[in-house]
ZAMARGU-4260 file (C-alpha; in steps of 0.2 Angstrom, whole numbers, plus 5000, padded with zeros to 4 digits):
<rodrens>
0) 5358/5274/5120 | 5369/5289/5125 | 5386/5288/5128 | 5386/5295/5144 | 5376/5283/5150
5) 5383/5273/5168 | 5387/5256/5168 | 5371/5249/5176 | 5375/5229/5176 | 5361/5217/5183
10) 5362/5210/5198 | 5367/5191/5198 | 5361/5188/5216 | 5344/5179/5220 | 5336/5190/5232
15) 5326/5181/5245 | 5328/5167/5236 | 5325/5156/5250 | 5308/5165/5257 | 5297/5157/5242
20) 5296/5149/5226 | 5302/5161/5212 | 5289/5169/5201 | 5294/5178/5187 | 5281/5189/5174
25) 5285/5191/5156 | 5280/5205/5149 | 5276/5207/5126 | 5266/5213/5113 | 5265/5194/5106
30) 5246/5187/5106 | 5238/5171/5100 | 5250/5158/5092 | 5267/5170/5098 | 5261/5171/5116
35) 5257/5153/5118 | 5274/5148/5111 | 5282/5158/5120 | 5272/5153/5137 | 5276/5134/5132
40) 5294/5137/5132 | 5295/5146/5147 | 5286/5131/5154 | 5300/5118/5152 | 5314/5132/5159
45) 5305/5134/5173 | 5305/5117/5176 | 5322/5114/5170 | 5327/5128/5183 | 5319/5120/5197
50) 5303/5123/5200 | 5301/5140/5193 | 5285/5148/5190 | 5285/5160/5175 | 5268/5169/5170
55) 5269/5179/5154 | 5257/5192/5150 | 5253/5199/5133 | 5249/5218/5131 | 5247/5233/5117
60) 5264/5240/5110 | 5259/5257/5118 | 5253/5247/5135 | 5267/5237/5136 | 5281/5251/5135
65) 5269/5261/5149 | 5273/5248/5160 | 5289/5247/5159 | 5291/5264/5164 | 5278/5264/5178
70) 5284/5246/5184 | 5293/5253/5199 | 5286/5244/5216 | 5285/5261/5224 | 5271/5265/5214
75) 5263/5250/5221 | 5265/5238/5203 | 5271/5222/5202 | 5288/5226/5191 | 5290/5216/5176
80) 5305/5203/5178 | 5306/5200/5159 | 5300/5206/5143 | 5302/5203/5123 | 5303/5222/5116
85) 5308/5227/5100 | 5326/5234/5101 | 5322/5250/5095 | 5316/5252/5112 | 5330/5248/5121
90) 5339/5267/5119 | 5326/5273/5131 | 5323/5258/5141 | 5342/5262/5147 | 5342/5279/5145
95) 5327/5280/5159 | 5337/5264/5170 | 5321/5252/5167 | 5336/5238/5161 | 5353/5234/5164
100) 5368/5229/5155 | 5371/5210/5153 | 5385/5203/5163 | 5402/5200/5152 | 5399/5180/5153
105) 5383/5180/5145 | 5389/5191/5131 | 5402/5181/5127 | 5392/5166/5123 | 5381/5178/5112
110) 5397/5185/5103 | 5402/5167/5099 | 5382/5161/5095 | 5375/5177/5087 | 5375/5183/5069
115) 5386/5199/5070 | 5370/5212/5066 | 5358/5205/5080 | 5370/5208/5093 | 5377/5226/5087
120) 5358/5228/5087 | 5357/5227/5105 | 5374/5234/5110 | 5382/5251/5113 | 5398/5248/5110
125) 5404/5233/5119 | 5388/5234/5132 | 5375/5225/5128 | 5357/5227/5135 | 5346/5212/5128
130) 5347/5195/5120 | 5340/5196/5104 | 5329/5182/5099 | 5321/5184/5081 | 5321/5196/5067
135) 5310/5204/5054 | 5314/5211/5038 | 5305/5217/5023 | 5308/5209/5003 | 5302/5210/4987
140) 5290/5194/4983 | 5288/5190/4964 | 5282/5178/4955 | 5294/5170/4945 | 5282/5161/4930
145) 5282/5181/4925 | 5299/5187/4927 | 5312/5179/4916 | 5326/5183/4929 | 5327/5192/4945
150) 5322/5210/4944 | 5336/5220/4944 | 5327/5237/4948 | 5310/5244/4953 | 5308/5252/4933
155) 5312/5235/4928 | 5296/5230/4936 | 5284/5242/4932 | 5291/5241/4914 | 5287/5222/4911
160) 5272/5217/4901 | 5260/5209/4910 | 5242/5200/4905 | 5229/5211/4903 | 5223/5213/4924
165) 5239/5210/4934 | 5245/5222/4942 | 5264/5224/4944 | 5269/5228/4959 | 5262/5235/4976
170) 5268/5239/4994 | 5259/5246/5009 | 5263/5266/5006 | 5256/5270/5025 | 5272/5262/5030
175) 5287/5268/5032 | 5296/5252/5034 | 5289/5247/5016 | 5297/5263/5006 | 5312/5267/5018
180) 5324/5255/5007 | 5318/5266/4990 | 5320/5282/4999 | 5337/5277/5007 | 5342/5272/4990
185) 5340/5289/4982 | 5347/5299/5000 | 5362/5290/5000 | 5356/5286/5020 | 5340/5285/5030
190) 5350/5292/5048 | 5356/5311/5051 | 5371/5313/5063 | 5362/5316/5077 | 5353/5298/5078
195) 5338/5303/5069 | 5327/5296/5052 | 5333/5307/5039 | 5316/5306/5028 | 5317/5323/5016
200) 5300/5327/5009 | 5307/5330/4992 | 5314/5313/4989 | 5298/5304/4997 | 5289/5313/4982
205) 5300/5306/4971 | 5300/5288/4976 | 5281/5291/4976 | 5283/5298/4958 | 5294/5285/4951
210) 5281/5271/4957 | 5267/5280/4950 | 5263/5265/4938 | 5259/5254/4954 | 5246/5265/4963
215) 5241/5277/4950 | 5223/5266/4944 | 5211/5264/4957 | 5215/5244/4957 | 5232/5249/4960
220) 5229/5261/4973 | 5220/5250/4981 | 5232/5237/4982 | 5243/5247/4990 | 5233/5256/5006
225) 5217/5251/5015 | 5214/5240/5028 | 5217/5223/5027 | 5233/5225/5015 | 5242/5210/5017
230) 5229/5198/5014 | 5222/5207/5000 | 5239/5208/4993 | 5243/5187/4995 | 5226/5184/4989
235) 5231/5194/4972 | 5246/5186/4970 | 5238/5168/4973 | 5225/5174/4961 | 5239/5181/4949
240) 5233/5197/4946 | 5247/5204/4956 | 5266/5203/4950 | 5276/5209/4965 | 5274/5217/4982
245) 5285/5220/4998 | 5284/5207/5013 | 5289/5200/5028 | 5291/5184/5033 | 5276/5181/5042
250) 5267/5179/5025 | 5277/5163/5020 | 5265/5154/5029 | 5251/5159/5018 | 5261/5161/5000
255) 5265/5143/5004 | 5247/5138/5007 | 5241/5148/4993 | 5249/5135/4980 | 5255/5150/4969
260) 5275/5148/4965 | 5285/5162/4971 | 5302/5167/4973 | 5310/5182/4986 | 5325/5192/4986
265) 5330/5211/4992 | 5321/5224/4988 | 5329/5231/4971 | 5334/5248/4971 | 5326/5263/4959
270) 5335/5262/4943 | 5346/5278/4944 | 5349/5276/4963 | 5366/5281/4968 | 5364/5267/4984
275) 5356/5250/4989 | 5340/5247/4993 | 5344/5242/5011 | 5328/5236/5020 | 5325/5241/5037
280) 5329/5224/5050 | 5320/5224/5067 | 5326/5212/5082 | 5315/5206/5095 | 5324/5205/5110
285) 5323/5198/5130 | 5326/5213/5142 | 5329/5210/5161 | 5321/5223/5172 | 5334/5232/5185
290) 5318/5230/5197 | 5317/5210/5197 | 5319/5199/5214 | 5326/5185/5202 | 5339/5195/5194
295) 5351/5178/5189 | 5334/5169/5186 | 5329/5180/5174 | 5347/5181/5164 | 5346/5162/5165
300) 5329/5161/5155 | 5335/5175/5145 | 5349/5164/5139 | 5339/5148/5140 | 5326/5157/5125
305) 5341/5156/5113 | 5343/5138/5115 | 5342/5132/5095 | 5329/5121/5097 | 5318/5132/5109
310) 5322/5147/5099 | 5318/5139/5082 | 5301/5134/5089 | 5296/5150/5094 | 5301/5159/5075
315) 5292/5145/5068 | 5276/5152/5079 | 5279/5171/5075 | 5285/5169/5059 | 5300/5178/5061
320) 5319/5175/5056 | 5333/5168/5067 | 5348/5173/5075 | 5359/5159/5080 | 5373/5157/5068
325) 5368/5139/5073 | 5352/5140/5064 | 5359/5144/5044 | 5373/5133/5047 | 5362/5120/5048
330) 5347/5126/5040 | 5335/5122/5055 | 5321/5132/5055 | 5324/5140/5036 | 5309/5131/5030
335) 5309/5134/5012 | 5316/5144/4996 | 5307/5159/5005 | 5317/5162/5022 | 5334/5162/5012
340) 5325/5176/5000 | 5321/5185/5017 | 5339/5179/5022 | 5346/5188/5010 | 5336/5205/5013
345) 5344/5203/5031 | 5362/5202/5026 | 5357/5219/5017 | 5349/5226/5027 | 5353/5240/5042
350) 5342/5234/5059 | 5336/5250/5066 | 5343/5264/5075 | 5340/5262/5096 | 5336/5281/5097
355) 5321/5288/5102 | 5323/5303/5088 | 5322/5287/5075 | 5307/5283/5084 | 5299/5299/5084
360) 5303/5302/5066 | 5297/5285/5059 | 5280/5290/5068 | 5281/5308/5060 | 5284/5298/5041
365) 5270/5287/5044 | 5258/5302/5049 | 5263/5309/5035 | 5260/5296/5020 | 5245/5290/5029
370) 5238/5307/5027 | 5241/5307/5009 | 5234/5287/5010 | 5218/5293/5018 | 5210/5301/5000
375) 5197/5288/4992 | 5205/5289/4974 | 5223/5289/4968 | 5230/5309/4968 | 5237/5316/4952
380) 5256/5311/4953 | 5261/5330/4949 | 5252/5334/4967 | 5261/5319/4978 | 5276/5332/4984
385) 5262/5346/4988 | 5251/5334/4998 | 5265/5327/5005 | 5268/5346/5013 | 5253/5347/5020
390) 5246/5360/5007 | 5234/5357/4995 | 5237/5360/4976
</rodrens>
């Protein structure tokens, strides 16, 4: 969000507030048990607010940020009033005037309410553009019936004896996300100065090197690329023929069901790293559309979503983490040994730059390691860093 950016603060006043019944669409990328959640709270604010209708309207990720920037009314679209975004988003959201700055009342309930990281999340220096209302972060899963302690490195785990069939560890390669803590913990830093994902070829050779031992048999590669990853990978640890593998909270739902003891904690580092292993932490977040008739209305909900109990309701349905201060104080909606784990991996954590260079870039990484995923059988680890290039070896 560049610096020399305007103030563009939303309007507080109702326009034409007395010519009809207020009826506000929210826009997001949730579906199923996420978009019903979220409809069923919006629901009772409207009623709370007086009546107010409030239709929410689920798209793609793709779909949804092409509205947002062809929502204007005088290309004959209904705008948007509302919509739940991932705050990476936000950078260009306000670069392009799609959002506005929250007014200094509302942010000062969320500077007293908010873990620190969720707001910076959303802010460029004291402006702040969204109200964040859950988080995601990735952390190592384990089971701890064959660790005799915490892991202490990534080595550490792929040195440990195992029964004969049990894989000891896997993560989903294709993703950035999944081997950005490792690569950052061998760079020293996963951001250039200009805002961008500093993601050096060399050193993504040499994470992929180091974890040979965890995809370098067809089983192993297996486990950590294809479709349908994350339930094979829970259906491996529930069976225990895998030791560890990098998640996100949305799986507790189904480690929990699988009746398989498990423990979670940060991602450890790579044994000789110089840095942490900081996961990446993404924030979802209410954005209030410069184009809305019911600009107050809309902060109100805005505000109303981080509610405790209506927020905790809603992270219950998308099995994400919370962001009320409120909610670890008093352990509402850490259900579980497992939230704290991922608790944990959040403190660490670094939430996402809200650039669109960090954007482009984490799309160029993931074109990248899904062309070296796309081969049937396991490569050679000696020809990872020439793959990796794009040139064969």
């Amino acid at each position: 969000m560049g610096a020399t950016l305007g103030v563009l603060v939303l309007a507080l006043g109702c326009r034409g507030g007395s010519e009809r019944q207020a009826h506000l669409v929210v826009g997001t990328v949730w579906a199923g048990a996420g978009a019903q959640a979220l409809q069923r709270e919006l629901i009772r604010i409207g009623h709370d607010l007086g009546p107010v209708n409030v239709e929410v309207r689920s798209f793609t990720s793709n779909a949804l940020l092409d509205y947002l920037n062809r929502s204007q009314p005088r290309e004959g679209r209904e705008p948007l009033d509302l919509a739940v975004v991932p705050h990476d988003w936000l950078g260009q959201l306000v670069q392009r005037e799609i959002i506005g700055e929250l007014p200094a009342e509302r942010v000062l309930v969320l500077r007293q309410r908010l873990v620190g990281q969720a707001l910076q999340a959303v802010s460029e220096g004291r402006r702040v553009f969204g109200y964040p209302i859950s988080a995601q972060v990735l952390a190592l899963v384990y089971d701890p019936a064959l660790f005799g302690y915490p892991p202490r490195s990534i080595e550490e785990i792929l040195s440990t004896r195992f029964p004969p069939g049990v894989l000891p560890f896997a993560l989903d390669i294709t993703d950035p996300a999944a081997m950005a803590p490792l690569v950052g913990s061998l760079q020293g830093t996963l951001t250039d100065a200009d805002g961008s994902l500093l993601w050096r070829t060399a050193t993504v050779a040499q994470v992929l090197a180091r974890i040979a031992p965890a995809w370098r048999t067809p089983a192993g590669w297996r486990a950590c690329r294809g479709s349908d990853l994350e339930s094979l990978q829970v259906q491996l640890f529930a069976q225990g023929r895998l030791a560890s593998f990098i998640a996100g909270p949305w799986l507790l739902q189904a480690l929990e069901d699988s009746g398989r003891p498990f423990a979670v904690m940060p991602i450890p580092p790579l044994g000789s790293a110089t840095s942490p292993a900081r996961a990446l932490v993404g924030y979802q977040c209410v954005v209030v559309s410069r184009e809305s008739r019911w600009g107050d209305i809309a902060l109100e909900i805005g505000a109303r979503l981080l509610r405790e109990r209506t927020d905790e309701r809603i992270n219950r349905a998308t099995r994400r983490l919370p962001v009320l201060l409120r909610a670890y104080e008093s352990k509402h909606g850490l259900a579980g040994p497992g939230s704290f784990g991922f608790l944990r991996a959040l403190e660490q954590g670094q939430f996402v730059p809200a650039t669109e260079r960090w954007s482009e870039g984490f799309e160029q990484a993931r074109r990248q390691l899904e062309s070296l995923a796309s081969r049937s059988l396991p490569p050679a680890p000696g020809d990872v860093a020439a793959l990796l290039a794009g040139s064969r070896p």
